[in-house]
C-alpha positions as CSV (number, residue, x, y, z in Angstrom):
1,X,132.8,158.3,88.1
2,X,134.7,156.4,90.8
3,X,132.6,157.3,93.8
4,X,129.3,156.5,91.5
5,X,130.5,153.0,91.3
6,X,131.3,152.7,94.8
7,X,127.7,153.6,95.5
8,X,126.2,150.8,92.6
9,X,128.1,148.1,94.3
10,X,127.0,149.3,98.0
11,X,123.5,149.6,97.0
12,X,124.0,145.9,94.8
13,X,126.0,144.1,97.5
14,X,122.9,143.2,99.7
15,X,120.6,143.0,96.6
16,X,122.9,140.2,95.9
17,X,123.0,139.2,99.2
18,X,119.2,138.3,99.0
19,X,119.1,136.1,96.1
20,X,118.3,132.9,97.1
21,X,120.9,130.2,96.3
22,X,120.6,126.8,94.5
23,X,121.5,125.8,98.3
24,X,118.6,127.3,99.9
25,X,116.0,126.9,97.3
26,X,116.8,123.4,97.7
27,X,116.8,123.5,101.4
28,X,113.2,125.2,100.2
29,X,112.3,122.3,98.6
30,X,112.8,119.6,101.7
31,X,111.2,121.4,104.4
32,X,108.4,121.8,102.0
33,X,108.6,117.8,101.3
34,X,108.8,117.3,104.9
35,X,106.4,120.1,106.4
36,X,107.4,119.7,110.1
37,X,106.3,123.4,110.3
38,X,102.4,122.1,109.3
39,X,101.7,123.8,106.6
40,X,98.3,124.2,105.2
41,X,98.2,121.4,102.4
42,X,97.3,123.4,99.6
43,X,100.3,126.1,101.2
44,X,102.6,122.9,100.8
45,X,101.8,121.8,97.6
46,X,102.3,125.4,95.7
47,X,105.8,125.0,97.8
48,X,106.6,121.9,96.0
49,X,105.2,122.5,92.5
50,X,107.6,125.7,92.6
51,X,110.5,124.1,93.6
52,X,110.2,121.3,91.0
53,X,111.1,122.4,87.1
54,X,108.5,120.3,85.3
55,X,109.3,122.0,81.7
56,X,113.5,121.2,82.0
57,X,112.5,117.7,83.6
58,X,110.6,117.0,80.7
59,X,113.0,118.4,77.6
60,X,115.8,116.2,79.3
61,X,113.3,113.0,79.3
62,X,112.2,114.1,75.5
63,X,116.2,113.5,75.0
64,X,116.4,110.6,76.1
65,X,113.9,109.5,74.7
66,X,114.4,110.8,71.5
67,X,111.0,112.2,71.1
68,X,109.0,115.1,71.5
69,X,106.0,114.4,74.0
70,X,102.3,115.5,72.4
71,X,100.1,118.4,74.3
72,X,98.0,115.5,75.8
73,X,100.9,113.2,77.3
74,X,102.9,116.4,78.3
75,X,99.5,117.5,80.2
76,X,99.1,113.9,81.4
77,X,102.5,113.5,82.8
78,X,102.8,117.5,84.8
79,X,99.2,116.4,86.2
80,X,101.2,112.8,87.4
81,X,103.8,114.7,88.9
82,X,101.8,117.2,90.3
83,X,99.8,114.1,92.4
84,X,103.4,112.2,93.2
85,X,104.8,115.5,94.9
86,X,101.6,115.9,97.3
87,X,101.1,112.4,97.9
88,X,102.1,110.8,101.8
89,X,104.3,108.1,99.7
90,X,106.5,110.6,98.3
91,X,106.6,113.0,101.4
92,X,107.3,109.4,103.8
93,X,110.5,108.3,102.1
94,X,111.7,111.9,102.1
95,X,111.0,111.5,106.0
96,X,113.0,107.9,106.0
97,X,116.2,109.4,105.0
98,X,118.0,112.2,106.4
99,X,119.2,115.0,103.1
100,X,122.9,116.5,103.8
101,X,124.1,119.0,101.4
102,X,127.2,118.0,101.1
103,X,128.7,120.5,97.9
104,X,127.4,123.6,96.3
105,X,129.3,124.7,93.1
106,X,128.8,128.4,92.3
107,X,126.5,128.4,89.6
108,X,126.7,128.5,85.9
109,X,124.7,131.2,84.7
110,X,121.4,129.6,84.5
111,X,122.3,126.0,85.3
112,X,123.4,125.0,88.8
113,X,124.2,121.6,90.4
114,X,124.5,120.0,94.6
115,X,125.7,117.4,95.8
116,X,123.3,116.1,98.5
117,X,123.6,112.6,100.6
118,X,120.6,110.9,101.2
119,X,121.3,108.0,104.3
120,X,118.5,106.1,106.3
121,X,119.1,105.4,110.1
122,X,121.7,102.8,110.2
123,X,122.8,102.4,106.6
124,X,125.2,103.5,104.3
125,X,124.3,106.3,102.7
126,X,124.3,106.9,98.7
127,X,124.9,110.8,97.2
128,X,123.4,112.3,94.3
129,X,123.6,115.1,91.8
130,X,120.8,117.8,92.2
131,X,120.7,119.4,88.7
132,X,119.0,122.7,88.8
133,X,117.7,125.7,86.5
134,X,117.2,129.3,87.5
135,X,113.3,130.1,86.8
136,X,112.5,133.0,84.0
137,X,112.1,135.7,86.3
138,X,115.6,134.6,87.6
139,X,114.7,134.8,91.5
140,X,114.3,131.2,92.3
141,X,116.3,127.7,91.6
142,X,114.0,124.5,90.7
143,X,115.4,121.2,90.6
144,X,114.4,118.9,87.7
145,X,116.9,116.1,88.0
146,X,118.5,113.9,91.1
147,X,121.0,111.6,89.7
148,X,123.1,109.0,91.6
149,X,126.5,109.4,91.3
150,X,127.3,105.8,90.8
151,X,125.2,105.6,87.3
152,X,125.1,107.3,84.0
153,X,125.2,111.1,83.7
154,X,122.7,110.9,81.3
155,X,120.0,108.8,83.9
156,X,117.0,109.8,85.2
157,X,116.8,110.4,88.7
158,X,114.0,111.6,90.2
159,X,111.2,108.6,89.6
160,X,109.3,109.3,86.4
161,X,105.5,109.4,87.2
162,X,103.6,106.6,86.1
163,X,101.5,107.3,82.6
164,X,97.8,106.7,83.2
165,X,98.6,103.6,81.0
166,X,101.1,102.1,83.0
167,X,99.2,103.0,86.0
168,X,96.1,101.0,84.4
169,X,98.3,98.3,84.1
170,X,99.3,98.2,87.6
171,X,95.4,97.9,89.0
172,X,94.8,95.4,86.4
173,X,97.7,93.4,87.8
174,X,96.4,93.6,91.5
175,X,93.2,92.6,90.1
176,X,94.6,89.8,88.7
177,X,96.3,89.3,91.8
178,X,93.0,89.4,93.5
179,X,91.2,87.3,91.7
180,X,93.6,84.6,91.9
181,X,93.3,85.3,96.1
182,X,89.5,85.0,96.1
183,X,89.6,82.1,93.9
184,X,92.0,80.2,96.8
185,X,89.7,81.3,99.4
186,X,86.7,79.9,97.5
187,X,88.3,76.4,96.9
188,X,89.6,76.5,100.8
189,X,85.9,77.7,101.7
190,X,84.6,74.4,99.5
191,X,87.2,72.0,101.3
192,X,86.0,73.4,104.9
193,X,82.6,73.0,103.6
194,X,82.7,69.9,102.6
195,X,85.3,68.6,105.9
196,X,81.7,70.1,107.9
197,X,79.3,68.6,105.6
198,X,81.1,65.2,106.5
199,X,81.6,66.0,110.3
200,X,78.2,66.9,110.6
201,X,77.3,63.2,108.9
202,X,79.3,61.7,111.2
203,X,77.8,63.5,114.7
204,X,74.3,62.2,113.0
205,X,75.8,59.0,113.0
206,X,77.2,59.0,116.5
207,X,73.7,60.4,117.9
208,X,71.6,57.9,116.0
209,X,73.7,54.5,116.8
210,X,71.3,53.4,119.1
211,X,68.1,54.2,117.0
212,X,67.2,52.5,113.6
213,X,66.3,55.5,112.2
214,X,68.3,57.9,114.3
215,X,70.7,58.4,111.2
216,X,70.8,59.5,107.7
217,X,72.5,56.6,106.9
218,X,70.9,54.1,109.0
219,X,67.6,55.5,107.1
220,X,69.3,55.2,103.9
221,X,70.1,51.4,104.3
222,X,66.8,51.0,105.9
223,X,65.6,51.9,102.7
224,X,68.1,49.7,100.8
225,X,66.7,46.6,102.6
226,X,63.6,46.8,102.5
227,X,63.2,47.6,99.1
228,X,65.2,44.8,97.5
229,X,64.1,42.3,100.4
230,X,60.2,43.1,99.0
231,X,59.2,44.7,102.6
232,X,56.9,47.6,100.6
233,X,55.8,48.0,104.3
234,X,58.9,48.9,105.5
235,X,60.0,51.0,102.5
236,X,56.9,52.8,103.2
237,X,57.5,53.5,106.9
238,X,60.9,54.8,105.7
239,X,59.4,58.2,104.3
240,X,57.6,61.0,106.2
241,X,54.1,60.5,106.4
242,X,52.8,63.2,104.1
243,X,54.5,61.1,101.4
244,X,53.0,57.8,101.9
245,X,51.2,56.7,98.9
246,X,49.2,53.7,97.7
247,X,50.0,54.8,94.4
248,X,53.6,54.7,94.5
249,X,53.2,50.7,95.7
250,X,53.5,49.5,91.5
251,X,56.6,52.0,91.1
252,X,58.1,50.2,93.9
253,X,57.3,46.9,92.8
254,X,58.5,47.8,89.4
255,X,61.8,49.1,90.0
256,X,62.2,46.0,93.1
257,X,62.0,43.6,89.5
258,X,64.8,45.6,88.0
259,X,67.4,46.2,91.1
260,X,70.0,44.1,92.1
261,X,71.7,45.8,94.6
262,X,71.7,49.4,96.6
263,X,74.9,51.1,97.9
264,X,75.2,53.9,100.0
265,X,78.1,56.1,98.6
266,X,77.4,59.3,100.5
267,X,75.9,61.2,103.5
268,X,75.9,65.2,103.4
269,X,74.3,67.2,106.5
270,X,72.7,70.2,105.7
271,X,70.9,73.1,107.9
272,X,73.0,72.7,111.0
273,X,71.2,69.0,111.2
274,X,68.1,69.4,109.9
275,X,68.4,68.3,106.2
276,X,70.6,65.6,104.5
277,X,71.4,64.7,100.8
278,X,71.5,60.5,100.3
279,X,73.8,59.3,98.0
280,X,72.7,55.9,96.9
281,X,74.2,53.9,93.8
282,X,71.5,51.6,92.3
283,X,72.3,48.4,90.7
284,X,70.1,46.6,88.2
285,X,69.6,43.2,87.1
286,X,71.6,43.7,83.6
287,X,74.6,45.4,85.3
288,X,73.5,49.2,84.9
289,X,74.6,51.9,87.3
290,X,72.9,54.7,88.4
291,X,73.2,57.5,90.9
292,X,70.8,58.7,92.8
293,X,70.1,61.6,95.8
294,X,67.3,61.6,98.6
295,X,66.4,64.2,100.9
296,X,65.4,63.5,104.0
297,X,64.6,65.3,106.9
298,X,64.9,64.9,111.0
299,X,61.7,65.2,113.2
300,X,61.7,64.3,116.6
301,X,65.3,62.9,116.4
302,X,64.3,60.7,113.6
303,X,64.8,60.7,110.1
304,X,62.8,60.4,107.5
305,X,62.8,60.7,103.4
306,X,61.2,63.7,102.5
307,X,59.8,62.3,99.1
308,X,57.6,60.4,97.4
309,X,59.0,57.2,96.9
């Protein structure tokens, strides 16, 4: 009887010996994370996806949550982790920090626990509790839980996956955020516009000072003149020639009755130079304001209202 127990625990001892330990299925687990072998992708997600216990990470959040996650939510939330623990985000700031083992209890029959120190170059670093659970067919250790040390037993510490809610909410925030962006750039787009508009004004100005009509707003208060000085020839003259009319000689003599004053209020330049808008405020005779707008146009270096007047 002796010597057949001497022969179980030879033939047991490196049986044992090839178990893997919570240690090295861990250890499993980061070169997976960090692939500096260069694994195939797919190769290195199976890696993680076995090394992670999605089933114990979820009864512990059901816990703490004191609820019982339905079929759709728990599918939902294994398909969110599944995409965190192949994603470059989650694989970067494993590569940011260097992962030191620093205590392996012997297990607890199917519950095991590390101690591993996570430090980034040239800071402090913090340790953690790995909380692990030996798989069903009892060959492999997958870690559901990495707590701090410094908080509650009871915490969470491996990030929880973002719901498809909450990860709706997050794009509709940057969105938001967006929108708010584009709506800056339109307003500072307007005030360059209209900083241009007014530049370009002025450069018609400075070209035009030694020409009566070399301006938009030399034509403009051509116009002005001539019109409440009775000049219809002049007021005529002001406009392009495919505008001048005989018949628009009683509307000018009509509204020359009425007006008591004309004011240019603003000059915009349109069409790299080509174009303008006129602002002009009319004044009549019984105090009544009214706002206008002319186009005109430059031919030949001269302008001209583009109208019918």
């Amino acid at each position: 009887m002796a010597r057949m127990l001497l022969l179980l625990a030879l033939v047991a001892a490196p049986l044992a010996a090839q178990a893997p330990t919570p240690r090295a299925c861990f250890e499993q687990f980061v070169a997976a994370v960090l692939n500096e072998a260069g694994a195939a992708e797919a190769d290195r997600t199976r890696a993680l996806q076995r090394c992670f216990d999605f089933e114990a990470w979820a009864a512990e959040r059901e816990i703490d949550e004191n609820r019982k996650f339905p079929a759709e939510e728990r599918t939902r939330l294994k398909a969110d982790w599944d995409t965190l623990l192949a994603s470059a985000e989650f694989r970067d700031n494993w590569k940011k920090r260097k992962v030191t083992i620093i205590d392996a209890p012997a297990p607890a029959q199917s519950e095991a626990t590390l101690q591993i120190k996570l430090s980034a170059e040239g800071q402090r670093g913090e340790t953690f509790q790995v909380k692990l659970r030996l798989n069903p067919a009892g060959d492999f250790w997958r870690w559901y839980a990495i707590v701090p040390l410094d908080r509650k037993a009871g915490d969470n510490p491996a990030p929880a996956p973002r719901t498809t809610a909450q990860q709706l909410a997050d794009i509709e925030a940057k969105l938001a955020e967006v929108d708010s962006a584009a709506r800056q750039l339109e307003l500072a787009k307007e005030e360059l516009l209209r900083q241009q508009r007014e530049l370009r004004a002025k450069l018609e100005e400075e070209r035009g000072a030694d020409k009566e009509l070399g301006s938009p707003r030399a034509l403009a208060e051509v116009a002005g003149r001539c019109l409440l000085s009775n000049d219809w020839g002049g007021f005529l003259l002001a406009h392009a020639p495919a505008h001048r009319s005989d018949a628009a000689k009683q509307r000018f003599g009509q509204l020359r009755i009425k007006l008591a004053g004309w004011t240019v209020k603003q000059v915009v330049v349109e069409q790299e130079g080509k174009r303008a808008l006129l602002g002009v405020e009319l004044r009549f005779i019984g105090g009544e304001m009214r706002q206008i707008v002319l186009e005109a146009v430059r031919v030949d270096g001269r302008w001209w209202i583009d109208e019918a007047p």
